[in-house]
C-alpha positions in Angstrom: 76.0 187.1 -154.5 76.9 190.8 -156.7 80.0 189.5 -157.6 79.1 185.7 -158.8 75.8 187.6 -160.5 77.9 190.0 -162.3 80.3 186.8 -163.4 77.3 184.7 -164.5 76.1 187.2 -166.3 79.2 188.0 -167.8 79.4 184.8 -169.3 75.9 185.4 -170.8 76.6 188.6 -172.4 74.2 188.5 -175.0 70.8 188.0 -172.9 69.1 190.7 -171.6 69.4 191.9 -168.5 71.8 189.1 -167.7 73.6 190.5 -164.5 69.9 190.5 -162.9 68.4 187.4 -164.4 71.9 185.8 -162.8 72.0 187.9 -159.4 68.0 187.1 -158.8 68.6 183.1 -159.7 71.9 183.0 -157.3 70.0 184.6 -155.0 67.0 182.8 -155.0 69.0 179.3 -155.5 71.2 179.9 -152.4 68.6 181.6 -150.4 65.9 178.5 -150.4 68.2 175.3 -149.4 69.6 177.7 -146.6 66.5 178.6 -145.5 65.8 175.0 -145.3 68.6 174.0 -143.7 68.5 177.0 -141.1 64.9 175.6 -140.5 65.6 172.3 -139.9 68.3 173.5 -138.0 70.9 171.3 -139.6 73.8 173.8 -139.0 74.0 176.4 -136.0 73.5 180.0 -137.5 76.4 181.4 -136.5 78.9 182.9 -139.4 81.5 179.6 -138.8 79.1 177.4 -141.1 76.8 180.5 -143.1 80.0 182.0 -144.5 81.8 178.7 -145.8 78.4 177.2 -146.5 76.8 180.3 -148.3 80.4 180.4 -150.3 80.2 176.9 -151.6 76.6 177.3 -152.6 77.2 180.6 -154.8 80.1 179.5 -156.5 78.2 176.3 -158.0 74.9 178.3 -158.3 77.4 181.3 -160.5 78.8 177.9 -162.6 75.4 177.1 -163.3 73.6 179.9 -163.8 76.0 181.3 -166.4 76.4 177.9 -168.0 72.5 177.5 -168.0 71.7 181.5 -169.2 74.5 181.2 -172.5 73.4 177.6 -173.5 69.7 178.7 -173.8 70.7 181.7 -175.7 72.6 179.7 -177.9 70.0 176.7 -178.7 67.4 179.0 -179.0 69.8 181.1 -182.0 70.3 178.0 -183.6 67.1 176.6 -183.6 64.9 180.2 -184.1 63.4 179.0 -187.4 61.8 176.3 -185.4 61.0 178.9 -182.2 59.1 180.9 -185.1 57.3 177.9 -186.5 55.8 177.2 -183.5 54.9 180.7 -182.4 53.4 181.2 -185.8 51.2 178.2 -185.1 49.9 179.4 -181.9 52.3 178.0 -179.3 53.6 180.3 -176.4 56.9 181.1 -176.3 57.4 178.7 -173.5 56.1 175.8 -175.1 58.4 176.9 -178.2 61.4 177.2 -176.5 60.6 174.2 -174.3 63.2 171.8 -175.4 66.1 174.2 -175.6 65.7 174.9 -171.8 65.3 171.1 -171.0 68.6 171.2 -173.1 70.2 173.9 -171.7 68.8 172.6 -167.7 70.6 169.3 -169.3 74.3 170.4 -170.1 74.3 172.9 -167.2 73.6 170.2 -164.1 75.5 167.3 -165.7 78.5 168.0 -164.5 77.1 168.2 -161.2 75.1 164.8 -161.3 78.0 163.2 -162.6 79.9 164.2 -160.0 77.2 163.5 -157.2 77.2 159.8 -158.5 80.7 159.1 -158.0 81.3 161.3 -154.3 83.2 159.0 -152.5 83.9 156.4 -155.1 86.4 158.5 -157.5 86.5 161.8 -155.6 86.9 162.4 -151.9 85.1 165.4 -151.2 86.5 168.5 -149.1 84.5 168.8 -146.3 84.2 164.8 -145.7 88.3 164.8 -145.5 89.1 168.0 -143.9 86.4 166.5 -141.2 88.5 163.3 -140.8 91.9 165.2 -140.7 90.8 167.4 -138.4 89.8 164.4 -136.2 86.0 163.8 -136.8 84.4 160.2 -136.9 84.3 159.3 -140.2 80.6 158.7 -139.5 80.2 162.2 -138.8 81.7 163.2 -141.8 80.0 161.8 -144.2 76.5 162.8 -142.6 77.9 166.1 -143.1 79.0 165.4 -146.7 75.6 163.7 -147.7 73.8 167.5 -146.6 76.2 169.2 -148.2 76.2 167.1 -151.5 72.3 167.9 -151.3 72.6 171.4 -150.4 75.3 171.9 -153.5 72.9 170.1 -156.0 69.6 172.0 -154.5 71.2 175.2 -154.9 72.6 174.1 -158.5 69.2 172.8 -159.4 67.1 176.0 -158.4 69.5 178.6 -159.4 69.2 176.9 -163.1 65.9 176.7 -163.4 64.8 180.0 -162.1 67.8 181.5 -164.4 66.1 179.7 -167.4 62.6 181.1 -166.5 63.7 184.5 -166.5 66.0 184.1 -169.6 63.4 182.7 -171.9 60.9 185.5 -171.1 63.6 188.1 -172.1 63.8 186.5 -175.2 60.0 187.6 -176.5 58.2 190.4 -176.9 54.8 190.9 -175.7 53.4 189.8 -179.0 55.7 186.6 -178.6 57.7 187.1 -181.3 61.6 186.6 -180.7 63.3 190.2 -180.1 65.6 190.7 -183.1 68.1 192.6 -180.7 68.6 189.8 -179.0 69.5 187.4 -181.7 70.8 189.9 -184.7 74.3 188.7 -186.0 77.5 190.3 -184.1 
C-alpha cells in the first residue's frame, strides 16, 4: 500500500499532499471489500488468498486513484474561471467542483466497467483460467471470478471516490477560494 500510494501520487504531482490523499484512498479502498469478504467469509484468511487477493486489489485501486487525483486536478485548472463563478455566487467548493469530479470518477472507472462488461466474452480472466488449468470445475471458477470481478471493481470504485473527496478539499482554502499554489502556471 506505501509503494502503490507513493506511485499514485506520483502521477498526481501537482495536488497537495498527493502521496497521502493516494496512500489513505488505497488503503481505505482495499481495506473495506476485504473486510467484507473476510466477513462473509468468502476466502479462508490465511496469506495463500490475502497476499494474491490484497495484490490485485492495490494495483487497480494505485491505477485509479492516480488516474482519478491528476484528472480532477486537471478539469478543475481548466475550468477555474467557472469554479470561481460559482464560489463567488455562494456555492461551496463541492458543489463548484461537482462536475469535474463526476468527470474525473468518469474517465478513471471506465476502463474498468468496460472491461467488467466484456469478462468472459472478449477477455478470459486470470484467475478463472489458471483455476481450470490447474484442474478446477469450471463452475468453480467462475464463482470465483464473479467475487473477484466485484472485489476488483469495489476496490476501484471506493479508492476513486475517497481519493476525489480528499483531493477537492486540498484544492480550497478555508475561505473557499481556489489556492493559487496549487494551480499557478509551471
Amino acid at each position: 500500500v506505501t509503494v502503490a500510494g507513493y506511485t499514485a501520487g506520483q502521477r498526481a504531482k501537482r495536488v497537495p499532499r498527493s502521496k497521502y490523499i493516494a496512500w489513505v484512498s488505497i488503503l481505505v479502498g482495499t481495506a473495506f471489500p476485504m473486510l467484507v469478504l473476510l466477513v462473509l467469509k468468502v476466502f479462508p484468511f490465511t496469506p495463500r488468498y490475502i497476499i494474491p487477493l490484497a495484490g490485485m486489489m492495490i494495483g487497480d485501486a494505485m491505477t485509479v486513484t492516480g488516474v482519478t487525483m491528476k484528472k480532477l486536478r486537471e478539469d478543475v485548472e481548466i475550468q477555474r474561471n467557472m469554479v470561481e463563478a460559482a464560489l463567488a455566487l455562494g456555492a461551496t467548493p463541492r458543489q463548484a467542483t461537482l462536475q469535474q469530479v463526476r468527470r474525473s470518477l468518469g474517465i478513471a472507472l471506465s476502463p474498468v466497467i468496460d472491461a467488467i462488461k466484456t469478462v468472459g466474452l472478449i477477455t478470459l480472466p486470470g484467475t478463472m483460467t489458471g483455476l481450470i488449468l490447474g484442474g478446477a470445475s469450471p463452475l468453480e471458477a467462475i464463482q470465483l471470478q464473479i467475487v473477484v470481478t466485484n472485489m476488483l471493481m469495489a476496490a476501484n470504485t471506493v479508492s476513486s471516490i475517497v481519493s476525489s473527496y480528499l483531493c477537492w478539499t486540498s484544492f480550497f482554502t478555508k475561505e473557499f477560494q481556489l489556492k493559487d499554489e496549487v494551480f499557478a502556471e509551471k
